[in-house]
Backbone as CSV, one residue per row, in Angstrom:
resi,resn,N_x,N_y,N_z,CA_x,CA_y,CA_z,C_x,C_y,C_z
1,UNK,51.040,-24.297,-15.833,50.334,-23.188,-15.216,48.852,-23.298,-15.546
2,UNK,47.759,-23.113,-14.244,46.539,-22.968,-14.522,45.990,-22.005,-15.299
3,UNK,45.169,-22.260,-16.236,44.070,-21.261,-16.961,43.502,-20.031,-15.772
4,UNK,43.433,-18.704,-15.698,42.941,-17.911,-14.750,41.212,-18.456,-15.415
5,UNK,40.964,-18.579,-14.178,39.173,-18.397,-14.021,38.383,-16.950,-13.966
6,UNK,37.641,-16.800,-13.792,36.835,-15.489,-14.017,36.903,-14.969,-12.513
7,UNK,37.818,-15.775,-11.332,37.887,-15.158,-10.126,39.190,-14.783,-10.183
8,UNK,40.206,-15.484,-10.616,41.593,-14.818,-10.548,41.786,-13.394,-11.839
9,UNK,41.076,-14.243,-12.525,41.358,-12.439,-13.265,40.673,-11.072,-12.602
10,UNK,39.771,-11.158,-12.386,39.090,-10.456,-11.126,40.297,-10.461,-10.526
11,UNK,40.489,-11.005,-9.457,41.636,-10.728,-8.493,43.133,-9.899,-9.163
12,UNK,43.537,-10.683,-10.173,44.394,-9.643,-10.648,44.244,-8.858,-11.256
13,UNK,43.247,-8.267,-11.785,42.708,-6.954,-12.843,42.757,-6.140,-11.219
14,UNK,42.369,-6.377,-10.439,41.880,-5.674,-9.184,43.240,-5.336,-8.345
15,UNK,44.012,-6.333,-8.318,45.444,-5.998,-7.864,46.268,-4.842,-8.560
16,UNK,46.282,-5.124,-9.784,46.714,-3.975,-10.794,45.974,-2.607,-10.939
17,UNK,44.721,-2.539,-10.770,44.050,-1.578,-10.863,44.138,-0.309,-9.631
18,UNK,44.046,-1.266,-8.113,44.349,-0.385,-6.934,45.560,-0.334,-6.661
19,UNK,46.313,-1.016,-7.111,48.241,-1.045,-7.119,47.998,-1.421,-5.508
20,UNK,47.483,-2.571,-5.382,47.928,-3.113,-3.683,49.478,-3.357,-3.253
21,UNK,49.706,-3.629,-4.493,51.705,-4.071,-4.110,52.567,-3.245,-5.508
22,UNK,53.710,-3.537,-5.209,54.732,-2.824,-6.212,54.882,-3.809,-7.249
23,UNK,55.044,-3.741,-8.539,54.889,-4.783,-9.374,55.971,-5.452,-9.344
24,UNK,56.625,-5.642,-8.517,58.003,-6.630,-8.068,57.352,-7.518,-7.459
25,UNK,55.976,-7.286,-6.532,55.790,-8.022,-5.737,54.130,-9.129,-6.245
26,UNK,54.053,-8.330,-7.623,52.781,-9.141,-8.316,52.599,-10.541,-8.333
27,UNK,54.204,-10.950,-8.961,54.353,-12.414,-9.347,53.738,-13.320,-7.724
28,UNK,54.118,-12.878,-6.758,53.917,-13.061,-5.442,52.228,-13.384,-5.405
29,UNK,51.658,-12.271,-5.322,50.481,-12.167,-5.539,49.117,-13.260,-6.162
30,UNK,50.222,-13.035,-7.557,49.263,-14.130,-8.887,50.087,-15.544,-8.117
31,UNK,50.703,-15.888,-7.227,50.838,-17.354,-7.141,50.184,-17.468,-5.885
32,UNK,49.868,-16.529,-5.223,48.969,-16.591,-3.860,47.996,-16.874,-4.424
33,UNK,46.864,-16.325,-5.170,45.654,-16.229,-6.041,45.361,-17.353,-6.377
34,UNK,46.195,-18.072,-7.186,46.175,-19.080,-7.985,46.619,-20.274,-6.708
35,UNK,47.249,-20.588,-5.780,46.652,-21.498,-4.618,45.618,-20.952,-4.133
36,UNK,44.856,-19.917,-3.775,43.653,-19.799,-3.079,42.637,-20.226,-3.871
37,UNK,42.958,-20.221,-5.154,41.859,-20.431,-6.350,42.337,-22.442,-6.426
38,UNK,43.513,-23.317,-6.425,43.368,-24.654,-6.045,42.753,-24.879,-4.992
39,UNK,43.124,-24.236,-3.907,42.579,-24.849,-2.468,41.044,-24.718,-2.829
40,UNK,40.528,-23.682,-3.202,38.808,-23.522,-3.602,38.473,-24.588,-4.719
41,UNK,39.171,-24.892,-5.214,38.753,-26.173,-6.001,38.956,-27.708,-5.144
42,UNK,39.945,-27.988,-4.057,40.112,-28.461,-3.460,38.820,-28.468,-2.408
43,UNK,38.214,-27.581,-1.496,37.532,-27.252,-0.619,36.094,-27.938,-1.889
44,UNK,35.476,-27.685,-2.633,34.577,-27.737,-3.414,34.488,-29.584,-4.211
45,UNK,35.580,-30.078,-3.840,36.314,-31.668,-4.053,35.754,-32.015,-2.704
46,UNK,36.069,-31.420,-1.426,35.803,-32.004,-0.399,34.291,-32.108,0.118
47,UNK,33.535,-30.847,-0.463,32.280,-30.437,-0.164,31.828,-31.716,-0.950
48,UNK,32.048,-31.649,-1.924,31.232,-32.712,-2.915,30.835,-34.420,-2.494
49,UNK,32.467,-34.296,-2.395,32.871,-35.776,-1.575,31.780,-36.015,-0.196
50,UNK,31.985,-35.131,0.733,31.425,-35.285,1.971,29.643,-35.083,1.515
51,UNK,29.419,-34.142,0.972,27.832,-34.172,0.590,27.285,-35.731,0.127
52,UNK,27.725,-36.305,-1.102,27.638,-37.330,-1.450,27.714,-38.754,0.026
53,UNK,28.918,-38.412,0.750,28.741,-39.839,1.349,27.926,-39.452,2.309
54,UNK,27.414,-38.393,2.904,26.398,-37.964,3.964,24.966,-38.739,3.481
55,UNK,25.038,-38.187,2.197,23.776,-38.357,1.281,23.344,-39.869,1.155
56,UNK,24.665,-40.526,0.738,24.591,-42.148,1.261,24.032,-42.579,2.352
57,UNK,25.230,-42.176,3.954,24.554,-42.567,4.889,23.084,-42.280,5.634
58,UNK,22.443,-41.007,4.762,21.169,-40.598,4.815,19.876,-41.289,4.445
59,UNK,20.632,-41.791,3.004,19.467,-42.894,2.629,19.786,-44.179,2.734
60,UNK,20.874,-44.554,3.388,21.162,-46.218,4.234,20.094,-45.874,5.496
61,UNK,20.420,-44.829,6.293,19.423,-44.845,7.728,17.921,-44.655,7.361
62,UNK,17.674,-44.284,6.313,16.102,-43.600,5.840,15.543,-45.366,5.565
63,UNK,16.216,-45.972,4.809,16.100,-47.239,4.436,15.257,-47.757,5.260
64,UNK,16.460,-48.041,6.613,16.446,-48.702,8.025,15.078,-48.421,8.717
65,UNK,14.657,-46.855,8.629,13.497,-46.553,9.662,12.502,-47.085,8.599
66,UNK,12.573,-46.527,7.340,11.574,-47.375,6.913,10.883,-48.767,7.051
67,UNK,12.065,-49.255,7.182,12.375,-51.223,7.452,11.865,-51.518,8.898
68,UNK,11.934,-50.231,9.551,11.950,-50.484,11.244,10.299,-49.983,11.560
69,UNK,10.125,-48.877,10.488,8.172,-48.307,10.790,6.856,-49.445,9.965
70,UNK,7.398,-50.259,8.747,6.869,-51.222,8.354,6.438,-52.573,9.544
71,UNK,7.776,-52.819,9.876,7.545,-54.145,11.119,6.781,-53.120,12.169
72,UNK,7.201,-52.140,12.748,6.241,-51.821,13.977,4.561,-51.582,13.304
73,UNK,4.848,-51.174,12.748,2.934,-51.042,11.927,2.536,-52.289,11.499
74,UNK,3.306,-53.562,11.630,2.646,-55.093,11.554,2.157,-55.284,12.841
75,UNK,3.132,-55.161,13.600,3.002,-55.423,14.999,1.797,-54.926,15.758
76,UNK,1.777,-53.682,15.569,0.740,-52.746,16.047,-0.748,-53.475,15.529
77,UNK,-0.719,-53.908,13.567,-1.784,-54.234,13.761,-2.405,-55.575,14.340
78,UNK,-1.438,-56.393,14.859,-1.380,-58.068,15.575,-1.568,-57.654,16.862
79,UNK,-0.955,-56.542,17.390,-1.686,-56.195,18.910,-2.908,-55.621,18.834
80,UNK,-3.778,-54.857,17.985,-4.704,-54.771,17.938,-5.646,-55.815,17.769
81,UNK,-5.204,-56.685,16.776,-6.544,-57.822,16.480,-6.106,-58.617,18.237
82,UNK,-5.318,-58.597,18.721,-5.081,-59.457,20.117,-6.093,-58.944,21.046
83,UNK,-5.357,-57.726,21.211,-6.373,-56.842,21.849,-7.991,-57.090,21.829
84,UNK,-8.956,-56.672,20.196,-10.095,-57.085,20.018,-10.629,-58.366,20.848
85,UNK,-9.710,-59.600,20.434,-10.243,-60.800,20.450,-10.098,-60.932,21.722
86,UNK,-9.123,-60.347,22.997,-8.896,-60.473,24.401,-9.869,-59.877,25.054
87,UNK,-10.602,-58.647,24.696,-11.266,-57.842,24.980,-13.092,-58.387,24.959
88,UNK,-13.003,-59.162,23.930,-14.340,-59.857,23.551,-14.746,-61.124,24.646
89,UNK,-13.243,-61.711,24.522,-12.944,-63.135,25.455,-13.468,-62.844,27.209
90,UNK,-13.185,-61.799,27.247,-13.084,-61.334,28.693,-14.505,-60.864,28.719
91,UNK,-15.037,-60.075,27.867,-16.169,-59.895,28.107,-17.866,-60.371,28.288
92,UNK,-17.029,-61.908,27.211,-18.113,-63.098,27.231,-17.670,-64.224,28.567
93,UNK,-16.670,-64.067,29.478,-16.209,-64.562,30.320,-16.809,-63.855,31.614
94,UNK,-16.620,-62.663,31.748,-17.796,-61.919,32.605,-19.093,-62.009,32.523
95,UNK,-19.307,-61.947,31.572,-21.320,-61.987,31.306,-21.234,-63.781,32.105
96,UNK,-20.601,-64.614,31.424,-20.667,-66.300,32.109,-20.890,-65.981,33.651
97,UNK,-20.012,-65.369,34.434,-19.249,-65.508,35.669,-20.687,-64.387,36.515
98,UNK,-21.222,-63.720,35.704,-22.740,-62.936,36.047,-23.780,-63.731,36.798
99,UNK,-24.158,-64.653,35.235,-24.643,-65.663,34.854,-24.609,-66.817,36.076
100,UNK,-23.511,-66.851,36.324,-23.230,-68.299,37.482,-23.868,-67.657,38.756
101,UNK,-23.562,-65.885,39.197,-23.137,-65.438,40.110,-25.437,-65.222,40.764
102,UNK,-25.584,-64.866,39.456,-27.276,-64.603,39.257,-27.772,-65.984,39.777
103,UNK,-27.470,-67.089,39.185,-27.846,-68.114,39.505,-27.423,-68.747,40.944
104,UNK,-26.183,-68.595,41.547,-26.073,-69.410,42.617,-26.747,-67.743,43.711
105,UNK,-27.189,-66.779,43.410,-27.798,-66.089,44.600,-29.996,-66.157,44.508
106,UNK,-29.660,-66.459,42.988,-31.239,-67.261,43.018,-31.477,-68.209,44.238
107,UNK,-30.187,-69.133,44.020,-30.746,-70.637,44.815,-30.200,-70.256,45.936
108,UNK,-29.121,-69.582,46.723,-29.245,-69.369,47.855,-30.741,-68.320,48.373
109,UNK,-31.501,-67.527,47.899,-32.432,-66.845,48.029,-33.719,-68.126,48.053
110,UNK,-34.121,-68.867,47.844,-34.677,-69.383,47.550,-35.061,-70.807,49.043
111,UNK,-36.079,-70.868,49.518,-35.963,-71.309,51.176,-35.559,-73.348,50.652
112,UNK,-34.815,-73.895,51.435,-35.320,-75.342,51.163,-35.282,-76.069,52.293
C-alpha cells in the first residue's frame, strides 16, 4: 500500500469530514483516491517524458537552422562580393563601349 501524500489525506480528511459516503463505502473511496493519486503520478511520468523528448527534438531542429542560417549568411556574403565585382565589371565595360561609341561618332562627324 502507498504512503498517502498531502493530496490523499486532504481527500480523505475531506471525505470523512463532509460524510460524502457511508463508511461502508470509504474503503471504496480511499482506493479510488489512491488510483487517481497513481494515474497523477503516471500523467506527471508522461508530462516529463514528453517535455524532455520535445525538448530534444527542439534543440536537434534549433541545431539545424542554425547550421542552415550560417551557410545562407556565407552565401549571401559570396553573392554580394559577386555582385560588387559584376557591378564594377559592367560599369567599366560601359564607360569602354561610351568611349568607342564617342569615338566612332567623332569620325563619322568629321568630313573626308
Amino acid at each position: 500500500m502507498h504512503r498517502p501524500c498531502k493530496v490523499c489525506k486532504i481527500l480523505l480528511a475531506y471525505s470523512r469530514t463532509v460524510k460524502i459516503a457511508p463508511a461502508s463505502l470509504r474503503p471504496l473511496i480511499r482506493h479510488k483516491i489512491h488510483q487517481q493519486h497513481l494515474s497523477m503520478n503516471e500523467i506527471r511520468k508522461q508530462v516529463k517524458e514528453f517535455t524532455l523528448s520535445t525538448q530534444l527534438d527542439l534543440e536537434q531542429e534549433r541545431s539545424k537552422s542554425q547550421t542552415r542560417a550560417m551557410v545562407a549568411e556565407e552565401q549571401l556574403k559570396q553573392m554580394q562580393v559577386y555582385m560588387a565585382q559584376s557591378a564594377l565589371q559592367y560599369q567599366q565595360e560601359i564607360m569602354r563601349l561610351r568611349q568607342l561609341l564617342a569615338q566612332h561618332e567623332n569620325n563619322a562627324s568629321q568630313p573626308t
